[in-house]
C-alpha positions in Angstrom: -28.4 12.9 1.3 -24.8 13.1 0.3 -24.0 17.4 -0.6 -21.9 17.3 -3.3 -21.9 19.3 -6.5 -23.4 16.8 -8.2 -26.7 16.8 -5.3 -26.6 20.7 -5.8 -26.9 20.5 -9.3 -29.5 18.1 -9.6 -31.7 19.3 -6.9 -31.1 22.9 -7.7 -32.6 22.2 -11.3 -35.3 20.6 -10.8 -36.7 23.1 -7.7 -35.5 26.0 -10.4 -37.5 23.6 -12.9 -40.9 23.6 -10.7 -40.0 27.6 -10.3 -39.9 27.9 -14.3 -43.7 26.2 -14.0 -44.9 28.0 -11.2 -43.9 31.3 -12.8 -46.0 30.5 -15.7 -49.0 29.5 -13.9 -48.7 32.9 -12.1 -52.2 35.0 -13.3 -51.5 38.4 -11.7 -48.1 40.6 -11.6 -48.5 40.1 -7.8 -48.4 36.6 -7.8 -44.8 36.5 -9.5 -42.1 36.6 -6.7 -43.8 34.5 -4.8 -44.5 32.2 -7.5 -40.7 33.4 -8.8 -39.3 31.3 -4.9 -38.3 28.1 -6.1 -37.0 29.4 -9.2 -34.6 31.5 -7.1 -33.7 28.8 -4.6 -33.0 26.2 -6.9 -30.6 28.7 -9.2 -28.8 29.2 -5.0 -28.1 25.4 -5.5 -27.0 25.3 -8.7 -24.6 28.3 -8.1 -23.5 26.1 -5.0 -23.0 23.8 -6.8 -20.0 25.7 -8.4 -18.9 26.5 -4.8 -18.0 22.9 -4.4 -16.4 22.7 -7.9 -14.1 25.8 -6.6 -13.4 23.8 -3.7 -14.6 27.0 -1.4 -12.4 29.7 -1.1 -14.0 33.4 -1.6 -14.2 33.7 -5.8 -17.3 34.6 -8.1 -19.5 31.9 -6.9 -19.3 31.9 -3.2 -20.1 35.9 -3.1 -22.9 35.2 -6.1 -24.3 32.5 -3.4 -23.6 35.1 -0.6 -25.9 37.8 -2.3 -28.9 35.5 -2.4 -28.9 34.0 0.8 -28.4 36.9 2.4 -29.4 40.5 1.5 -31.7 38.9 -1.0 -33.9 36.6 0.5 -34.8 38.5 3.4 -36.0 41.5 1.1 -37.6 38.8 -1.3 -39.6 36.7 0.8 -41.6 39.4 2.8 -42.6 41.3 -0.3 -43.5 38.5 -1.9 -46.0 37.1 0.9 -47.0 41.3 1.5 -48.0 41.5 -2.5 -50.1 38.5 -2.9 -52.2 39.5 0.7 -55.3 41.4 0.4 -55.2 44.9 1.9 -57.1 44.3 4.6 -54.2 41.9 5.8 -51.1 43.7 5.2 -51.0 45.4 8.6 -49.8 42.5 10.4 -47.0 41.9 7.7 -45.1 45.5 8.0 -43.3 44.5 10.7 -41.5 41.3 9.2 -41.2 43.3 5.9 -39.7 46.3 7.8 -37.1 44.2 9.7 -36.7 42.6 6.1 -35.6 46.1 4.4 -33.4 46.9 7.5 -31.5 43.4 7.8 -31.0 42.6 4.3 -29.3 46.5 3.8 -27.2 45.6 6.8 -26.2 42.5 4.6 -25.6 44.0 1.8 -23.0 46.5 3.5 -21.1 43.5 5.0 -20.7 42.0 1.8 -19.6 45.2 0.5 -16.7 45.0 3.2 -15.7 42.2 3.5 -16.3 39.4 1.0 -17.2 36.0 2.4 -15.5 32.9 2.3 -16.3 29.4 1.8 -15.7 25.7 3.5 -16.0 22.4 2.8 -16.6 20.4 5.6 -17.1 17.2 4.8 -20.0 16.3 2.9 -21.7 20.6 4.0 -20.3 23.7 3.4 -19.5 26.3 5.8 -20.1 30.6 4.4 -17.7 32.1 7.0 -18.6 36.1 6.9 -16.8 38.7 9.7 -20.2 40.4 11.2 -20.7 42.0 14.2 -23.8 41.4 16.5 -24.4 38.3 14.2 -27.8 37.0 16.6 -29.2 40.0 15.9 -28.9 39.6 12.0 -30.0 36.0 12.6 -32.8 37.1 14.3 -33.7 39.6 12.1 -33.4 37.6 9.1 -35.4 34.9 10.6 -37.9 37.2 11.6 -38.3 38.7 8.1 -38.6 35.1 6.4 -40.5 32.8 8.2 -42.3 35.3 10.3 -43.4 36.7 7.2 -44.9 33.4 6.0 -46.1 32.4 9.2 -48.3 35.6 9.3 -49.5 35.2 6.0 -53.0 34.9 5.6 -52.3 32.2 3.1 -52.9 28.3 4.5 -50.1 27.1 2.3 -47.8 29.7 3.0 -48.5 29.5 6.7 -47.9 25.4 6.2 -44.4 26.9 4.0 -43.6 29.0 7.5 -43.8 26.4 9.6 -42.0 23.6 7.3 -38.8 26.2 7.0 -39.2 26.9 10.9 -39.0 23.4 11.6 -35.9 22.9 8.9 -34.1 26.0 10.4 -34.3 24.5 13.8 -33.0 21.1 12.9 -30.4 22.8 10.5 -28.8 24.5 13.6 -28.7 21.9 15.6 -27.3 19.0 13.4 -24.9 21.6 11.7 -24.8 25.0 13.4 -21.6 25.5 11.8 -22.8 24.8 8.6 -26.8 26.1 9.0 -26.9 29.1 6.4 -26.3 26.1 3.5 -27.9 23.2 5.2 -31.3 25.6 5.9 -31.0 27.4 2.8 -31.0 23.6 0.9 -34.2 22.8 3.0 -35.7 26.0 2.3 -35.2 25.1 -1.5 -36.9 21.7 -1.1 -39.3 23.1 1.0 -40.5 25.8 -1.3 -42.0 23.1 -3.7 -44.8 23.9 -1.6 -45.8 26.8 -3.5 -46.2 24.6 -7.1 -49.7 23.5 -5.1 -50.6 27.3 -4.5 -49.9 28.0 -8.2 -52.1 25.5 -8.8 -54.7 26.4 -7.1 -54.5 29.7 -7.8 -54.2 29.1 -11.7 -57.7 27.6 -11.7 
């Protein structure tokens, strides 16, 4: 796939298009940020796709991008997965939806700080952001998003878990330079998974 604005734009509208659907399929309050996923991810491409049209640099776009990926997805993701889990299920989620709370508030102070800047690189982009003990976020956020999937008690959100584990490993190693966009694209694609959970659980 070539990354261009023009890739962003059409990929991020039609996962925010499958988002729009699985939103309205949603039955229960519970079920919406879950359902809600794709809808977020694919308005993340389309506002990287103004991050290309900028040509990078640190402006309106690259910190809108900044605030999704990263204070807002690790937050998102475990509540999501701990509101649509019966009770008798949630214990085992409390820890990725703890470490959620704690990284993305982390996140959200770095951003505060210092505002993050943007790369092209070729045919990816690269979010460049000064923080301290960065494995420790990356393992933090990790843990809160796909642990939090991988624990669910959901079989498609288990299969979601392990499709973004798998992306998240390639990602680094292809473009470790470049993963946050690279995974954060496959986690978009990825979350098409969840239009067969809406319909299953619309019926």
């Amino acid at each position: 796939m070539c990354w261009n604005a023009t890739a962003d734009l059409v990929a991020g509208t039609v996962i925010a298009t499958v988002g729009a659907v699985c939103v309205a399929r949603a039955r229960d309050v519970r079920e919406l940020p879950l359902a809600a996923l794709p809808l977020l991810l694919g308005a993340h491409q389309i506002v990287e796709a103004a991050v290309w049209d900028a040509d990078g640099g640190s402006g309106a776009a690259t910190q809108a991008w900044a605030v999704i990926a990263l204070p807002l997805l690790p937050l998102w993701v475990p509540l999501g997965v701990l509101l649509v889990t019966p009770p008798g299920g949630r214990a085992r989620l409390a820890v990725p939806a703890a470490v959620g709370l704690v990284t993305a508030a982390a996140l959200a102070y770095r951003l505060a700080l210092r505002p993050v800047t943007a790369h092209i690189r070729g045919r990816t982009i690269g979010y460049v952001l000064d923080l301290p003990y960065a494995p420790l976020f990356v393992g933090g956020y990790l843990l809160a998003t796909i642990g939090a999937l991988l624990l669910a008690g959901d079989r498609l959100l288990r299969l979601l878990g392990a499709v973004v584990a798998a992306g998240a490993a390639l990602c680094l190693v292809l473009w470790r330079t470049e993963f946050i966009s690279t995974w954060c694209a496959f986690a978009a694609v990825a979350s098409l998974i969840l239009l067969a959970r809406t319909r299953r659980t619309a019926h």
